[in-house]
C-alpha positions as CSV (number, residue, x, y, z in Angstrom):
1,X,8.9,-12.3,-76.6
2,X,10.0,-9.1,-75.3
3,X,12.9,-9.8,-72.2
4,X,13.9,-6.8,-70.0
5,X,16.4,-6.2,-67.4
6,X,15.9,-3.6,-64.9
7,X,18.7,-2.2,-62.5
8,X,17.6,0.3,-59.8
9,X,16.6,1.3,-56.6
10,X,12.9,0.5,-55.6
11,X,11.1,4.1,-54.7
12,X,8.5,2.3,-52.1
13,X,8.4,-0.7,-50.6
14,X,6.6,-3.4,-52.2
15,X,2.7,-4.7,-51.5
16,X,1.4,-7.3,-51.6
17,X,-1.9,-7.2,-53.9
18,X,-4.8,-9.6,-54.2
19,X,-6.8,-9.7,-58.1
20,X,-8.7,-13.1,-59.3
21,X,-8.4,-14.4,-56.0
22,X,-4.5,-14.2,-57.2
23,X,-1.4,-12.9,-55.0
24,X,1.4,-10.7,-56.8
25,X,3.7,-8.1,-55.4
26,X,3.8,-4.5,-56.5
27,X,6.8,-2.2,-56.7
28,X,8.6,0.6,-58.8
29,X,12.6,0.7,-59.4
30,X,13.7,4.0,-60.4
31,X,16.9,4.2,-62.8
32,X,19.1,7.2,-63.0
33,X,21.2,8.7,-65.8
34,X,23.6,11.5,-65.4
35,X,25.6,13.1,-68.1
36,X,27.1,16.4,-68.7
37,X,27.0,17.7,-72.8
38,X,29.7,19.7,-74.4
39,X,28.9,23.3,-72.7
40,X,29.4,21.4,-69.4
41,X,26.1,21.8,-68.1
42,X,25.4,18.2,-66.2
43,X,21.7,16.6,-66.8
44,X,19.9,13.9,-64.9
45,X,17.0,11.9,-65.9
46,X,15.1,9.3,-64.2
47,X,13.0,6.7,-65.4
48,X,10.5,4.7,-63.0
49,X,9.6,0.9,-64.1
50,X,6.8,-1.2,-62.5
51,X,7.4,-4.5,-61.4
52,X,5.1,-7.0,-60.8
53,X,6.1,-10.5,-59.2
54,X,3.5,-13.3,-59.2
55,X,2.8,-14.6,-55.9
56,X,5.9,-14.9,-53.0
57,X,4.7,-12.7,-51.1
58,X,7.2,-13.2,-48.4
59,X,9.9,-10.9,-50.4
60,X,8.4,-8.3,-49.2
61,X,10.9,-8.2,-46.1
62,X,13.6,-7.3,-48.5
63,X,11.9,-5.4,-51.0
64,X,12.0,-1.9,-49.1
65,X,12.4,1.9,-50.2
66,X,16.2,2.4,-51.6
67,X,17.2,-1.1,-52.0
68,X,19.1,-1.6,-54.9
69,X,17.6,-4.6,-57.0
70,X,17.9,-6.6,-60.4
71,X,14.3,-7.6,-62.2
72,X,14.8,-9.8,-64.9
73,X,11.5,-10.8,-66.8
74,X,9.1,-10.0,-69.9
């Protein structure tokens, strides 16, 4: 089993979706990296992970655009 931990900001806040007669929540966390190389030139690079959490749909409220967050799953 693959087990991932995801540190970021969320980019939108999250829906709630419907599939199967099923309820999950939807959202993206964006993580940044920043470095500068030896000429001194500074780089950034971002990289966007989807989330999806089954059903409780009520975390919605605190799931919002720019809230830092900490996904844990596989």
């Amino acid at each position: 089993m693959l087990q991932a931990i995801v540190i970021g900001n969320v980019g939108a806040d999250a829906q709630v979706q419907n599939k199967d007669g099923r309820e999950f929540v939807t959202f993206r966390v964006a993580h940044n990296d920043q470095w500068t190389d030896q000429a001194g030139t500074q780089h950034s690079n971002t990289i966007w992970v989807d989330c999806v959490l089954n059903g409780h749909p009520n975390v919605t409220q605190f799931i919002k655009a720019g809230t830092q967050v900490v996904c844990q799953g596989n």
